[in-house]
Structure formats: C-alpha cells, structure tokens
N, C-alpha and C positions, 0 to 999 in steps of 0.2 A: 469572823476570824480576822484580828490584825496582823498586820505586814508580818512582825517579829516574831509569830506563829505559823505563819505561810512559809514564811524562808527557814524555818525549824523542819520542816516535816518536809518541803521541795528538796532542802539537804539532804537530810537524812535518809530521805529514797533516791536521791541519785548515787550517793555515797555506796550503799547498800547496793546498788546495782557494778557498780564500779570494782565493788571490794567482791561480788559473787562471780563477776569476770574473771576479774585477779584469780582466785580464786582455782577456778575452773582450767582457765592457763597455765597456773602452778601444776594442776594436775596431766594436762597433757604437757605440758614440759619435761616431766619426771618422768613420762612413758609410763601413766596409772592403769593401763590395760590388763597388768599382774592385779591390779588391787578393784575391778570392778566388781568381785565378788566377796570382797568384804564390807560385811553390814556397815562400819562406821565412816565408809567413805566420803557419802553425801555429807557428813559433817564439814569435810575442808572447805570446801565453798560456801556452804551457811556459814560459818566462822567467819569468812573471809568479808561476808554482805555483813556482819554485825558488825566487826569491827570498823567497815569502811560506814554503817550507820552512823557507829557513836563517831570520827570525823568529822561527818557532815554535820550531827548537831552541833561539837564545838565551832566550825565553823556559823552555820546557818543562827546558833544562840549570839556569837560576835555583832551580829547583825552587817557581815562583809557585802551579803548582796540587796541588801534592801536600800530604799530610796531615802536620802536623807530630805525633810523638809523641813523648813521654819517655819513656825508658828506665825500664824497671820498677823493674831494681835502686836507681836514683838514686830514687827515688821513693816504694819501700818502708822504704828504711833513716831509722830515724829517731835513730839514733844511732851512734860508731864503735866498735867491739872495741879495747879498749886493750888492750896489753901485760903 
C-alpha cells in the first residue's frame, strides 16, 4: 500500500470516529433520552461518522499529511550527459 492510500483510509477512519463523537454529543446536548426509544435514532451518529469520513478522504486524498520526497534521481544528478 503506498503513502497516498495509507493517508486516504488513516483519514477517513479518524474523520469517522470524530464525526460519530460529534455525533453522539449533538445527541446528548439535545437531551436525546425522549428519543432512545425511537428506532432511527442510531442513525444521528452513523451520519455524523460518514460524513466526518468523506472529510477525511478529501483531506487524507490532498495528500496534507503524507511525507513529501524527491526523487533521488533528480537529486543526485548534478549535471546532463551530452551527446
């Protein structure tokens, strides 16, 4: 797996965890204790981890936290082969 798919799928699971918090906070903020016994409830916080997924992929796709390197070849040559 390279970098740019490492920091795709690290994103998008910390994003997801961040956004199921959220989530979960928004419900006890609202005083959801009325609403534990309706079936759709669990939806607010899976919503909340999707959308904080897709976040993190447009981040972690940016490539914001991966290591930038130069290429050796570009790096090492300090001159061209002429003809």
């Amino acid at each position: 797996m390279n970098r740019e798919t490492r920091s795709i799928l690290t994103c998008s699971l910390v994003g997801a965890i961040i956004g199921w918090a959220v989530g979960v906070a928004q419900l006890i903020y609202i005083g959801s204790w009325d609403l534990i016994y309706w079936d759709w409830m669990p939806l607010m916080p899976l919503y909340s981890g999707l959308g904080g997924a897709l976040y993190g992929m447009i981040f972690g796709g940016g490539g914001i936290f991966t290591e930038k390197t130069i290429d050796e070849h570009t790096e090492k040559r300090t001159h061209s082969h002429a003809a």
